[in-house]
SERO-4910 file (N, C-alpha, C, O; in steps of 0.05 Angstrom, whole numbers):
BEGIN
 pado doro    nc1    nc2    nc3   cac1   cac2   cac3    cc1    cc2    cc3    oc1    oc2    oc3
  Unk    A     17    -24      0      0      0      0     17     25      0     11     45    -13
  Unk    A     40     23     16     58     48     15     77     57     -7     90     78     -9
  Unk    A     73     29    -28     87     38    -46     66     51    -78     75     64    -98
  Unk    A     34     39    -71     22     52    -82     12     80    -87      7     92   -109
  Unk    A     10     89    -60     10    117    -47     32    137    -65     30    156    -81
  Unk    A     51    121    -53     82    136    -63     78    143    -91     78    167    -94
  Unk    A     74    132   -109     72    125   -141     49    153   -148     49    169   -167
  Unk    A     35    150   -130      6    172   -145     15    202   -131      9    224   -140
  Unk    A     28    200   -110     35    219    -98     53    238   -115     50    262   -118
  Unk    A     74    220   -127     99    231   -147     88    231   -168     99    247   -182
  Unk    A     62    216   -182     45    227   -214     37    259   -214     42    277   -228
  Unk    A     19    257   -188      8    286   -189     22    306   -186     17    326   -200
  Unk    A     50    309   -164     68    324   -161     75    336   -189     68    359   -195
  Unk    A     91    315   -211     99    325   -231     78    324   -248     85    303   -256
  Unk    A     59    328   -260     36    330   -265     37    362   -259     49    379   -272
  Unk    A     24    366   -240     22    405   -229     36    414   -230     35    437   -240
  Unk    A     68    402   -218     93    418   -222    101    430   -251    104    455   -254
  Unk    A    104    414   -270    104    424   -294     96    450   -307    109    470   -314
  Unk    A     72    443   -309     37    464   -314     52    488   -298     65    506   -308
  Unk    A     47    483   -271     55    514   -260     77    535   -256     78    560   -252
  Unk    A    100    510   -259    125    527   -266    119    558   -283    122    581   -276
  Unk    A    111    545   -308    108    569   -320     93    582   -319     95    603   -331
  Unk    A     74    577   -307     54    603   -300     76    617   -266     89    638   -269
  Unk    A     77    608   -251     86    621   -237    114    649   -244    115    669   -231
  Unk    A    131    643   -266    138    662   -272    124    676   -296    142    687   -309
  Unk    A    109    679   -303     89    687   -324     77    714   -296     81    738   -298
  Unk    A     64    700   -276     55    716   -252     76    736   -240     71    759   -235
  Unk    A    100    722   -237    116    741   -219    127    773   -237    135    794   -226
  Unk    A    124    770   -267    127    787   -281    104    813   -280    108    836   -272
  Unk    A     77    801   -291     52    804   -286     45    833   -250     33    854   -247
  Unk    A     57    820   -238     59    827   -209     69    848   -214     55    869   -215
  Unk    A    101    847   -220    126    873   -214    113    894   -234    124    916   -232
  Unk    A     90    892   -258     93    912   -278     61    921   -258     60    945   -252
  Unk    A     44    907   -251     26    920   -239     34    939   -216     26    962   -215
  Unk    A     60    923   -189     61    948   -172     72    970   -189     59    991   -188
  Unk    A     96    970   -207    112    989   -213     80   1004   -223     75   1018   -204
  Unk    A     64   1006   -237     43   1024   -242     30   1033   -224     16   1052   -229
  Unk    A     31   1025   -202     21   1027   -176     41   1048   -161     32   1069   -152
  Unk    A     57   1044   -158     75   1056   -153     86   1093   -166     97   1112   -155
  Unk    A     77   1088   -187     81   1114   -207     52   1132   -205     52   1156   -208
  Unk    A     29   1119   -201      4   1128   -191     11   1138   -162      4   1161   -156
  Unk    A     22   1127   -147     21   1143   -113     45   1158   -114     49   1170    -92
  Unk    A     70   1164   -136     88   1181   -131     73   1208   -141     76   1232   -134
  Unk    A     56   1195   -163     42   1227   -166     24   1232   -148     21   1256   -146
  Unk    A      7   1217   -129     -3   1236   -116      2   1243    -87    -13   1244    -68
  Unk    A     32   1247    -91     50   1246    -62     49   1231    -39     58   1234    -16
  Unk    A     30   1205    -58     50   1187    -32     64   1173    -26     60   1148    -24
  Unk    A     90   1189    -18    115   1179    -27    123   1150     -7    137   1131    -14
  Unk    A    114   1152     12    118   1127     33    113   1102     20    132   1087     16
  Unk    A     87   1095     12     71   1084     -9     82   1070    -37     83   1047    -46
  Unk    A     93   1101    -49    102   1089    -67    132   1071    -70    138   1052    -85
  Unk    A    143   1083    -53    168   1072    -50    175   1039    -45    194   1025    -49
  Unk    A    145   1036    -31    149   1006    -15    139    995    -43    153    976    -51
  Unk    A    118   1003    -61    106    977    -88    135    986   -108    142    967   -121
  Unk    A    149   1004   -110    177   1008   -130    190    984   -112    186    961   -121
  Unk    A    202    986    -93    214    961    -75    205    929    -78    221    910    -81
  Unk    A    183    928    -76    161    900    -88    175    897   -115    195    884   -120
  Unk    A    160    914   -132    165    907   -158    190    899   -167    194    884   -186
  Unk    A    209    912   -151    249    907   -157    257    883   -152    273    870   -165
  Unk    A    242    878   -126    245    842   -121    221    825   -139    226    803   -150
  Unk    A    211    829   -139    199    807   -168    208    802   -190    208    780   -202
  Unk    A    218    825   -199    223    828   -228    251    845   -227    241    868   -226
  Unk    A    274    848   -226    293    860   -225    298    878   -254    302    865   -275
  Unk    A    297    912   -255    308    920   -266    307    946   -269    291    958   -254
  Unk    A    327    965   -292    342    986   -287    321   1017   -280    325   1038   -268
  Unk    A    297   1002   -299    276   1028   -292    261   1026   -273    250   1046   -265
  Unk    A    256   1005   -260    250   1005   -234    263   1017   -205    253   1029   -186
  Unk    A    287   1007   -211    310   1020   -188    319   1053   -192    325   1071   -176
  Unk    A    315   1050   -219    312   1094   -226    294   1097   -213    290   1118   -202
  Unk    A    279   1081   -211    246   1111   -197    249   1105   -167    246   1123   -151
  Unk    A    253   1078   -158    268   1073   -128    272   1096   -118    259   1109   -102
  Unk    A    302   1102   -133    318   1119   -125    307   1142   -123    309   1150   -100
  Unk    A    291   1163   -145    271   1175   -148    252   1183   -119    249   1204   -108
  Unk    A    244   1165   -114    223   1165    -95    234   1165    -63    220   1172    -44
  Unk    A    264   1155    -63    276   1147    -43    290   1184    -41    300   1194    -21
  Unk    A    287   1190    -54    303   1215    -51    277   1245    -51    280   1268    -43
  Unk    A    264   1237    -59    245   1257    -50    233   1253    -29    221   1271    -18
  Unk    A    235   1227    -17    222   1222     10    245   1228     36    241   1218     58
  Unk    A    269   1245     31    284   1253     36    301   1230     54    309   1235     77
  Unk    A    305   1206     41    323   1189     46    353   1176     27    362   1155     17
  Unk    A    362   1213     30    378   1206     16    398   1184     11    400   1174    -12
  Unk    A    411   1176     31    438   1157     29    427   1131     16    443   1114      5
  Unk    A    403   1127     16    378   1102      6    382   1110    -19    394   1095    -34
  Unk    A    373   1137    -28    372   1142    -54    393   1133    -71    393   1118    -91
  Unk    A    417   1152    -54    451   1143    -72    454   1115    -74    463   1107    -95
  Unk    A    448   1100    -58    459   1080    -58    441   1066    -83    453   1049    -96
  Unk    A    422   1070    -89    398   1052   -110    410   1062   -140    414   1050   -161
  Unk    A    415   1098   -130    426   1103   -161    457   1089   -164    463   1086   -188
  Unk    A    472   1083   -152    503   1069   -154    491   1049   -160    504   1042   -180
  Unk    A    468   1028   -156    462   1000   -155    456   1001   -183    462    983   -199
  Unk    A    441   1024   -192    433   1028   -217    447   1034   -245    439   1031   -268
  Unk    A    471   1044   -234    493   1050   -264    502   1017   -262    504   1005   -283
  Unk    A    507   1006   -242    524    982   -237    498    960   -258    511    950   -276
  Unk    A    478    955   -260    464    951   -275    457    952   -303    453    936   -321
  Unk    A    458    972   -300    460    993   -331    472    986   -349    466    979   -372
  Unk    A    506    987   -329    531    975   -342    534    947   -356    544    938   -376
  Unk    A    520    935   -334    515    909   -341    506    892   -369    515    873   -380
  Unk    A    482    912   -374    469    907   -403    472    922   -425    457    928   -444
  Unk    A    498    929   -416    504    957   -439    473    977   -451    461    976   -472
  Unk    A    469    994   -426    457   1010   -419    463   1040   -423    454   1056   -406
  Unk    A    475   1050   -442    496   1065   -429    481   1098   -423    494   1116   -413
  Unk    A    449   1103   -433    437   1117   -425    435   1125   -401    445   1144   -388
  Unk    A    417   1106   -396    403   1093   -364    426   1094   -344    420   1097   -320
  Unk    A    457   1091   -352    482   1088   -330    488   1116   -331    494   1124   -309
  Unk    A    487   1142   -359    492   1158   -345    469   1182   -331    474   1206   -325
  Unk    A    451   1171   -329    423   1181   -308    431   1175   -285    432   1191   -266
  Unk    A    439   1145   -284    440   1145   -255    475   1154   -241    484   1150   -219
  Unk    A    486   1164   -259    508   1163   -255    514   1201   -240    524   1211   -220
  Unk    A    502   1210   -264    494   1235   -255    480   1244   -225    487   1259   -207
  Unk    A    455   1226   -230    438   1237   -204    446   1220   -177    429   1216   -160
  Unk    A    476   1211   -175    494   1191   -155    504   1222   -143    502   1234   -122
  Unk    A    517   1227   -170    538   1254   -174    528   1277   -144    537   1284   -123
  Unk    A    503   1281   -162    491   1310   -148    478   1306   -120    471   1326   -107
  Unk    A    474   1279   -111    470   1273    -87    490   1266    -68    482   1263    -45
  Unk    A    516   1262    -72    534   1251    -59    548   1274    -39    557   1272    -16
  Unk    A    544   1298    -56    557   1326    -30    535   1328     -4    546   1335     16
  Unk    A    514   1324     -3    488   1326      3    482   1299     30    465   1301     48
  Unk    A    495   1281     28    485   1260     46    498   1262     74    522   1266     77
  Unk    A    480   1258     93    490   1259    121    516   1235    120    520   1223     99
  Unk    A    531   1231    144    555   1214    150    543   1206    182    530   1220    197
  Unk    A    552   1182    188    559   1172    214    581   1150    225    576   1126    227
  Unk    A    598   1159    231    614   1131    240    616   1129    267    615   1145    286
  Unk    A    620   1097    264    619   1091    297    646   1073    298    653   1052    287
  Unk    A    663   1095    323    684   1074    334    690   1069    344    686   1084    364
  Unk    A    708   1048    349    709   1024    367    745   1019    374    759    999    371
  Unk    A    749   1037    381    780   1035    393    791   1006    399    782    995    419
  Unk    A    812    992    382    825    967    384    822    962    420    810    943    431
  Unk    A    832    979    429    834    973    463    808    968    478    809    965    502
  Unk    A    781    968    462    753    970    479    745    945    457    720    943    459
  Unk    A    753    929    441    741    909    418    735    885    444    744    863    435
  Unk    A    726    883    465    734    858    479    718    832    468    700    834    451
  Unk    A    728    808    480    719    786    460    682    781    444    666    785    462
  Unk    A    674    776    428    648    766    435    638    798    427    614    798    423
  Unk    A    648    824    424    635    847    419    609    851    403    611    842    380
  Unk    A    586    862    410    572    861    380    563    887    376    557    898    397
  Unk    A    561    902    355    548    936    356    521    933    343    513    914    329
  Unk    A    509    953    350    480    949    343    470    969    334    477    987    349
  Unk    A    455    981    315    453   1007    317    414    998    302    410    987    280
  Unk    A    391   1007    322    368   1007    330    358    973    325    339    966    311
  Unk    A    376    958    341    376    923    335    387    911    316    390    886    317
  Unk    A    393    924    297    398    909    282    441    909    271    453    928    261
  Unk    A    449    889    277    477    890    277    488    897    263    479    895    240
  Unk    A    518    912    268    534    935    249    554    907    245    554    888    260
  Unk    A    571    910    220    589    887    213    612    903    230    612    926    238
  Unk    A    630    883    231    650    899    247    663    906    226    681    920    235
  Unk    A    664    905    204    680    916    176    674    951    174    689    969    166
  Unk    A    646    953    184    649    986    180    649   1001    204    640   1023    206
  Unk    A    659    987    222    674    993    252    696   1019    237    707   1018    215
  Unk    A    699   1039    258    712   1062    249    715   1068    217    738   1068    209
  Unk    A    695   1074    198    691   1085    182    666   1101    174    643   1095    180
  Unk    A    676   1126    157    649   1142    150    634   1135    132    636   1135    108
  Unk    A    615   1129    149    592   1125    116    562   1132    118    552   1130    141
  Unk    A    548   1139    100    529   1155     87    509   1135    103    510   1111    108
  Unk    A    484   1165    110    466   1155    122    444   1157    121    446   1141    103
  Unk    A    412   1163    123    388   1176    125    380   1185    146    370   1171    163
  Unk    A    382   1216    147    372   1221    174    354   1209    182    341   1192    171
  Unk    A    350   1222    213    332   1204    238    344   1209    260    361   1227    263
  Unk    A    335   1189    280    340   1187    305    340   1153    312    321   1137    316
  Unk    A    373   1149    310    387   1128    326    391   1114    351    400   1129    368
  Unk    A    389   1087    360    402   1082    375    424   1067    371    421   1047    356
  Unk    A    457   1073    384    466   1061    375    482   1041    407    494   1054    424
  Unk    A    479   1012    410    489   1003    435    503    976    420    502    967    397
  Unk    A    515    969    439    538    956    444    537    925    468    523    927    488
  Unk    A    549    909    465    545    885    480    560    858    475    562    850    452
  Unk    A    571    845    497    585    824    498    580    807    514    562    815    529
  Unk    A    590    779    521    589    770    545    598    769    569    623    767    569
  Unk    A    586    769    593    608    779    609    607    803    613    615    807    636
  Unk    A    600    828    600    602    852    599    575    860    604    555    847    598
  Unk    A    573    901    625    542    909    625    551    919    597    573    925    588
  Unk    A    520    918    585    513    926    554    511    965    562    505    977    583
  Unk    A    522    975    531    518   1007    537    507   1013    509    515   1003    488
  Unk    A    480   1039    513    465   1041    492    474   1080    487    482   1092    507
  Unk    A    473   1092    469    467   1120    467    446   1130    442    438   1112    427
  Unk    A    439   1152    438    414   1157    424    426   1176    415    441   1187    431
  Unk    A    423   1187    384    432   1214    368    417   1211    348    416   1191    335
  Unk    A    404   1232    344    396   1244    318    411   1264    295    423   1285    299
  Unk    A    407   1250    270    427   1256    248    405   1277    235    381   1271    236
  Unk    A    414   1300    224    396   1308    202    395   1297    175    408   1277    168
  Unk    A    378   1311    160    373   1295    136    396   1299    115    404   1279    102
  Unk    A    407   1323    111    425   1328     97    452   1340    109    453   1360    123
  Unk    A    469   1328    103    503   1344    112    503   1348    136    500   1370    147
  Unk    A    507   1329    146    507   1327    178    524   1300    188    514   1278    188
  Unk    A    546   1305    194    570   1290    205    572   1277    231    590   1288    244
  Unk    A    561   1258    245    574   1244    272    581   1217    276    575   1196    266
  Unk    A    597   1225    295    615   1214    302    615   1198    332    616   1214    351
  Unk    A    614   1164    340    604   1164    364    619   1139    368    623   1120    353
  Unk    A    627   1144    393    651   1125    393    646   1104    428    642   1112    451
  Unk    A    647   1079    418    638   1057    431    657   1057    453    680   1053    449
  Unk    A    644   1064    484    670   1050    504    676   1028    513    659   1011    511
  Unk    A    698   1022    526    703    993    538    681    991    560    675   1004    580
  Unk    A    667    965    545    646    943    566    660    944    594    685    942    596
  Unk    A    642    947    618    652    951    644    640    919    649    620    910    638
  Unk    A    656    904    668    654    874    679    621    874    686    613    897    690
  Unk    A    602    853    687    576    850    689    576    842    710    593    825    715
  Unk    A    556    853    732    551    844    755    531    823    762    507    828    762
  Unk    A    543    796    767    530    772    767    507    779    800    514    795    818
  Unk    A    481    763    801    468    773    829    454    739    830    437    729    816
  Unk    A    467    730    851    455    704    858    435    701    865    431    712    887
  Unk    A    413    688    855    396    671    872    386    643    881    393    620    872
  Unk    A    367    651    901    353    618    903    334    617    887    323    634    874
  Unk    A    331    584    891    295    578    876    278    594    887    264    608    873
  Unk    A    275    594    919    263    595    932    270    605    964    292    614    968
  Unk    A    249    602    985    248    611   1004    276    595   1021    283    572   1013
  Unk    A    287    606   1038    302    579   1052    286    561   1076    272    574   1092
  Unk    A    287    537   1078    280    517   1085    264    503   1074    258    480   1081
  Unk    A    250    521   1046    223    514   1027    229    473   1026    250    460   1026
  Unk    A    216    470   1026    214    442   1017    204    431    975    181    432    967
  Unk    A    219    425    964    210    423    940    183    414    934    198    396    941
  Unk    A    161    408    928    139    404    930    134    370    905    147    363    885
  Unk    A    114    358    918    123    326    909    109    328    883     86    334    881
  Unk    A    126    323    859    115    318    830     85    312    834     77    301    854
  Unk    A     70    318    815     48    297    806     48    296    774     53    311    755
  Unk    A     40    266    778     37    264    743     -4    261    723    -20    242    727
  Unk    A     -9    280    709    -22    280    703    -30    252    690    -17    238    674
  Unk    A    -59    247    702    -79    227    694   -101    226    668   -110    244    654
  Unk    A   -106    206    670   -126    198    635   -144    221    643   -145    239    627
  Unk    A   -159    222    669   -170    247    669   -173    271    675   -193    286    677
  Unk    A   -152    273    678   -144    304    687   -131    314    715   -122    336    721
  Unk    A   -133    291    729   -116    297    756    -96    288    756    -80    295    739
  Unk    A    -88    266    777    -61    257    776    -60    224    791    -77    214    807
  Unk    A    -41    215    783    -28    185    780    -25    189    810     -9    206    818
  Unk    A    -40    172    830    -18    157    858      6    147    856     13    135    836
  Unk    A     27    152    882     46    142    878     53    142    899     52    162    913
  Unk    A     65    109    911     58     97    936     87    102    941    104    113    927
  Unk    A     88     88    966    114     86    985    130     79    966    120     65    948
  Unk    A    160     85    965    181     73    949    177     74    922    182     55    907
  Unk    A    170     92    917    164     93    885    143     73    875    131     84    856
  Unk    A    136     56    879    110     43    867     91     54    846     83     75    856
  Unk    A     83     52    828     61     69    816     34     58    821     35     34    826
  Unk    A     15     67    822    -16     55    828    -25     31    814    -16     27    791
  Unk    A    -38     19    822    -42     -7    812    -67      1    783    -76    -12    764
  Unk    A    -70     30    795    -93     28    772    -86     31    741    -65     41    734
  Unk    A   -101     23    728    -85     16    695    -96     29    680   -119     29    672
  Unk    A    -68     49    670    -82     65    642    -95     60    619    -86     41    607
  Unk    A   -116     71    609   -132     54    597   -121     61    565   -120     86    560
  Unk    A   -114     48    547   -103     42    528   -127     66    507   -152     66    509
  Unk    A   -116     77    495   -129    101    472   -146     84    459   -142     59    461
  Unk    A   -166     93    447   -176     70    423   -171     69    389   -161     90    380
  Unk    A   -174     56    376   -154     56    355   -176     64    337   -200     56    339
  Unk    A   -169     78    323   -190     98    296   -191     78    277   -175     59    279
  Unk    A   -208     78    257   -198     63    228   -216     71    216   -239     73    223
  Unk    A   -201     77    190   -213     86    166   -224     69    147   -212     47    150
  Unk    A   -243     67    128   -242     51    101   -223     65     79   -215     88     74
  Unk    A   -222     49     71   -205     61     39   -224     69     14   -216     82     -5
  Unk    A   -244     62     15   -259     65     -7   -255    100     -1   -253    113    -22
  Unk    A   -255    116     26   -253    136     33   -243    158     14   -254    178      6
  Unk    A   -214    146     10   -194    162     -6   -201    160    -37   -189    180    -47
  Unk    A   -213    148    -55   -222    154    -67   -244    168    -77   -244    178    -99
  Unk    A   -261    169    -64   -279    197    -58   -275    219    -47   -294    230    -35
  Unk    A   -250    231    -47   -228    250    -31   -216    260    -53   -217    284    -59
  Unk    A   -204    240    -68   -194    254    -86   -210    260   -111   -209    280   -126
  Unk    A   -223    242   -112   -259    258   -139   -263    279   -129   -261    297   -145
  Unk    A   -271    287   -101   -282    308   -101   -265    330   -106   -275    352   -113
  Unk    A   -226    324   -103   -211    346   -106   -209    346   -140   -201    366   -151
  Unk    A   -217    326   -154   -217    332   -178   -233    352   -189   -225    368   -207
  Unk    A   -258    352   -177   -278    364   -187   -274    394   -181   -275    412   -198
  Unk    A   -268    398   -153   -256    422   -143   -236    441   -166   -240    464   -172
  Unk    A   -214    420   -179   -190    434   -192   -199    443   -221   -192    462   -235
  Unk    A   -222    417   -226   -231    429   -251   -252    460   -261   -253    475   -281
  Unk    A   -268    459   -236   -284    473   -240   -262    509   -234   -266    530   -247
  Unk    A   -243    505   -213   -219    525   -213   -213    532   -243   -225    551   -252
  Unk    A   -198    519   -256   -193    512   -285   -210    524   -308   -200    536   -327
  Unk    A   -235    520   -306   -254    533   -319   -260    559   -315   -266    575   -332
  Unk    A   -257    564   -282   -264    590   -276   -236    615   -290   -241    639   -294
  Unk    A   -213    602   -293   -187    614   -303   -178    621   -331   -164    639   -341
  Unk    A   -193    597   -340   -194    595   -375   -219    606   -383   -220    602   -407
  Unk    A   -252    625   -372   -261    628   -377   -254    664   -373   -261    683   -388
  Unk    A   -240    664   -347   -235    700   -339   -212    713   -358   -210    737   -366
  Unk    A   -190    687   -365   -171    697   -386   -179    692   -413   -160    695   -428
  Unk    A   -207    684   -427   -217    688   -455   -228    718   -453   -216    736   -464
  Unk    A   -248    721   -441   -253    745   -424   -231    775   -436   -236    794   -451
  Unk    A   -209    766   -420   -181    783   -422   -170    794   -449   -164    818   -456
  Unk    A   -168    766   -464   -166    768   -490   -173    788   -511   -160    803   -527
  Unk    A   -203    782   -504   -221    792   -525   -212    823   -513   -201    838   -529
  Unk    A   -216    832   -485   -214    856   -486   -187    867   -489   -183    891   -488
  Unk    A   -167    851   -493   -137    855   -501   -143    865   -527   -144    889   -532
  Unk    A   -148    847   -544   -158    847   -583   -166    883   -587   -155    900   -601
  Unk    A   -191    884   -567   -207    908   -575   -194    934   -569   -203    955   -579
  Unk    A   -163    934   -546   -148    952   -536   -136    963   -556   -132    987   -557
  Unk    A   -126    943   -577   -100    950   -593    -76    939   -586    -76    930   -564
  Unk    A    -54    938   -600    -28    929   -595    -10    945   -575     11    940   -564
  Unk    A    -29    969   -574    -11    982   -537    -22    986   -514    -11    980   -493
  Unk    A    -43    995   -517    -58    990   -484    -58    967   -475    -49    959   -453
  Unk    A    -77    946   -502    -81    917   -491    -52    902   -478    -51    881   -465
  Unk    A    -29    917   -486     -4    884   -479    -10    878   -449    -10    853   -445
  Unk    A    -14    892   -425    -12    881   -406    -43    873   -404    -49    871   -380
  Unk    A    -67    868   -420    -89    860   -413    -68    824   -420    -62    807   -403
  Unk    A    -64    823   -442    -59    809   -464    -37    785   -437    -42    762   -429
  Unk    A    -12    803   -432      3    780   -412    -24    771   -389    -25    748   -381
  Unk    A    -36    784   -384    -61    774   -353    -79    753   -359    -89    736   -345
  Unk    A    -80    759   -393    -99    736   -410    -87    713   -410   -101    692   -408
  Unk    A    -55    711   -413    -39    695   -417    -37    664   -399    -41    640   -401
  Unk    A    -24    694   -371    -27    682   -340    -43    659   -334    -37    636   -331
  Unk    A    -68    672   -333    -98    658   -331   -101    630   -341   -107    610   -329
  Unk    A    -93    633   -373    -95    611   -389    -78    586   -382    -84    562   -381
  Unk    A    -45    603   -378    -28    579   -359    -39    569   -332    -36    546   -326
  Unk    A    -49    583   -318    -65    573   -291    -88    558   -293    -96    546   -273
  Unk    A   -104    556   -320   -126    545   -321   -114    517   -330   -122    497   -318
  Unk    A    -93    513   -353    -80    489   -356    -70    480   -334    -86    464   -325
  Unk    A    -48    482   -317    -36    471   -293    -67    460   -275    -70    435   -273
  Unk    A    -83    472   -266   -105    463   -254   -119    446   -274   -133    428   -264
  Unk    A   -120    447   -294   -136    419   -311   -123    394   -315   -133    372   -313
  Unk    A    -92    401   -324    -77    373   -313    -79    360   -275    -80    338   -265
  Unk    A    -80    388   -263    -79    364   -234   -112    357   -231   -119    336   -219
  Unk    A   -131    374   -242   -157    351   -239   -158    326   -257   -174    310   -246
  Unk    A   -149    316   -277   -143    300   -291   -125    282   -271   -132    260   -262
  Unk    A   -105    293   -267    -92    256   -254   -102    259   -230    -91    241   -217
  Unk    A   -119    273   -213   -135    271   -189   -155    248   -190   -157    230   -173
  Unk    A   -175    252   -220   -190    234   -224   -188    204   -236   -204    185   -233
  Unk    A   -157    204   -253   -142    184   -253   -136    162   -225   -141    139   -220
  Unk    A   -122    188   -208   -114    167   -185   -136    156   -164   -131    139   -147
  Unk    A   -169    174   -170   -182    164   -160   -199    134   -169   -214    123   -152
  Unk    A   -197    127   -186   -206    103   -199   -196     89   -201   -206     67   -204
  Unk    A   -165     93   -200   -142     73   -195   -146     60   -168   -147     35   -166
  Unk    A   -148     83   -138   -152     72   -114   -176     49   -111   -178     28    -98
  Unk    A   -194     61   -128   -232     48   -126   -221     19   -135   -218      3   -117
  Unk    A   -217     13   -160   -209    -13   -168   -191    -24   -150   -199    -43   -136
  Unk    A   -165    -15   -149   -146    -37   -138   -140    -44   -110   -125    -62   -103
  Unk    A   -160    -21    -90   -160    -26    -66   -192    -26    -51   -195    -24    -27
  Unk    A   -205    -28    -61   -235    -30    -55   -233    -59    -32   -247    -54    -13
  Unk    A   -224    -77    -30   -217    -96     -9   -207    -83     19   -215    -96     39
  Unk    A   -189    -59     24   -165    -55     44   -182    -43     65   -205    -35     63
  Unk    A   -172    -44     79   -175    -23    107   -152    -16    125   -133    -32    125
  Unk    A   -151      4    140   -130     16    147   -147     25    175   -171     28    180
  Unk    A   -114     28    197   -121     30    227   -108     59    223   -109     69    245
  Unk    A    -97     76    206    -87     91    204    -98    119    188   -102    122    164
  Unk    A   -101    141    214   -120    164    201   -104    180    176    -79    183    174
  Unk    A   -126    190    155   -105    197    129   -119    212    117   -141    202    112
  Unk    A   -115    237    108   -128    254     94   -110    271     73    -89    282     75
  Unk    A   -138    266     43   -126    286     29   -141    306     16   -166    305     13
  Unk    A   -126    326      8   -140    350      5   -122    368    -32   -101    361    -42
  Unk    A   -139    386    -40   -128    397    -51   -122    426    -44   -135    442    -30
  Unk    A    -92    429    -63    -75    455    -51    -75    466    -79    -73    458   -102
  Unk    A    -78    492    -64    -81    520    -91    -56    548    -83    -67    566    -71
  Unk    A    -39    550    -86    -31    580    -91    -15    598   -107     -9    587   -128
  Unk    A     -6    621   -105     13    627   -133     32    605   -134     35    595   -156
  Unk    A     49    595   -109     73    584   -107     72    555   -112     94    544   -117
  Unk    A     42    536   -110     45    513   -105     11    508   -119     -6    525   -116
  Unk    A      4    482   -134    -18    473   -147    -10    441   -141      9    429   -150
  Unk    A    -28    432   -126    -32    399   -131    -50    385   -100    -71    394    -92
  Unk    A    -36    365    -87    -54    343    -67    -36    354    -46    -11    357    -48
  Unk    A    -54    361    -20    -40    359      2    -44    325     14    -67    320     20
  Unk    A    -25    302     17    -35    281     38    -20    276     64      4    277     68
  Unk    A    -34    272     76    -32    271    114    -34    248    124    -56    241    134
  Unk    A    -18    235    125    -27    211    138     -5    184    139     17    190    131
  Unk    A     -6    164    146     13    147    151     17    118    127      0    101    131
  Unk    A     27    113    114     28     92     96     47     70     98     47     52     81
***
């Protein structure tokens, strides 16, 4: 039986796996061009917080050079500069990459005119105060010790920057940087020895108090002179059991489930199409990739209802005899990342 299981388990896997591969990057594209539009809609209507985070989205979905220009863009009107510079440097470095050489000198330029302009902060750490185990922190989150005593570009705010080892009391300080051309400098002292403070468990003379061990029903197990345990006898769980005919009506029904998904995907991306067609060859293209999407998602979900209902008729015939002491459930699974059978259970 466990090697039956196994066999339908690895059909459907690759079965859905296939199908969805490519829709999933079909989607992740799909995604990065919707925020980046999203994104260019809330930079115009100033909101720059907003937009900055769907430009950020979209850069990790889909990586590229006009995305990280408007990054930068948005990162710098939201007056975070050293964020900014750093997206436009990330951005010629890019540029360069794909022999860009427009786009490298945009960002090369607007690196340029922001670089006199950015606040500085270094933090250091005198060789004689490095004691073992050191860590720097600056508002939790850890400084490498590589940019230990060096200046480098920052976004104003208000810092904390603390310090900590083992063995040592921890020391914190707080400074606020402005947003533009504003230089500090803050320098970590030697960890002072940590003052260890003993205690007891408890009261003195307390007496430890005698275990109990929780019972079938909710109190607790006797336990006689000399360790003995009670004569009374735990009463053994009772044992579940399933039919098998079960799992085949488990998985019909997830067939039916994936198909009717399937239809609903291939009927919203014909839909798409047509109003792609009626757009023209430039408005419609991004109706046209959504139409696309759809149609790959409606195939991946019609192949896994297909060997769903496969492996359900397979189970009906060749195990319609079995029974099992062993609880087991299966289900179907839907998301951008994953299409096919969840199963639970023991084989």
């Amino acid at each position: 039986m466990r090697t039956r299981w196994s066999v339908i388990a690895l059909v459907v896997s690759l079965l859905v796996g296939a199908a969805s591969q490519r829709a999933r990057a079909q989607s992740a594209s799909v995604q990065a061009q919707s925020l980046f539009d999203e994104g260019r809609k809330l930079l115009a209507d100033g909101k720059l917080g907003q937009a900055c985070a769907a430009f950020e989205s979209s850069q990790k979905l889909d990586p590229a050079v006009t995305t990280l220009l408007n990054l930068a863009d948005c990162r710098e009107q939201n007056h975070q500069l050293a964020t900014a510079w750093g997206a436009f440097v990330e951005a010629n470095r890019m540029a360069k990459a794909s022999n860009n050489a427009k786009l490298s000198r945009v960002a090369t330029n607007h690196a340029q005119k922001l670089e006199p302009r950015l606040s500085k902060l270094a933090i250091m750490v005198p060789a004689e105060n490095q004691v073992p185990g050191l860590e720097v922190l600056r508002d939790q989150e850890p400084v490498n010790a590589a940019a230990w005593n060096h200046t480098l570009p920052i976004d104003g705010g208000t810092y904390t920057i603390s310090a900590r080892a083992p063995g040592r009391a921890p020391w914190s300080t707080t400074r606020t940087i402005k947003l533009e051309s504003d230089a500090v400098t803050i320098t970590v002292p030697l960890l002072g020895e940590a003052t260890s403070v003993a205690s007891s468990g408890g009261a003195p003379g307390a007496k430890p108090a005698k275990p109990r061990v929780a019972g079938p029903s909710g109190g607790a197990l006797g336990v006689e002179a000399g360790g003995a345990r009670s004569r009374d006898p735990v009463p053994a769980a009772p044992v579940r059991s399933s039919h098998v005919r079960v799992m085949p009506l488990l998985i019909g029904g997830g067939s039916v489930v994936l198909g009717g998904v399937a239809i609903g995907f291939l009927v919203s991306g014909n839909r798409l199409y047509d109003r792609a067609k009626a757009a023209g060859p430039g408005p419609g293209e991004a109706l046209r990739r959504s139409a696309n999407t759809r149609r790959y998602l409606a195939e991946g979900f019609g192949v896994a209802a297909l060997g769903c209902a496969g492996a359900a008729v397979y189970l009906y015939v060749s195990g319609r005899d079995d029974a099992r002491s062993d609880a087991t459930a299966i289900a179907p699974l839907a998301s951008p990342q994953l299409t096919g059978l969840a199963v639970v259970g023991t084989w």
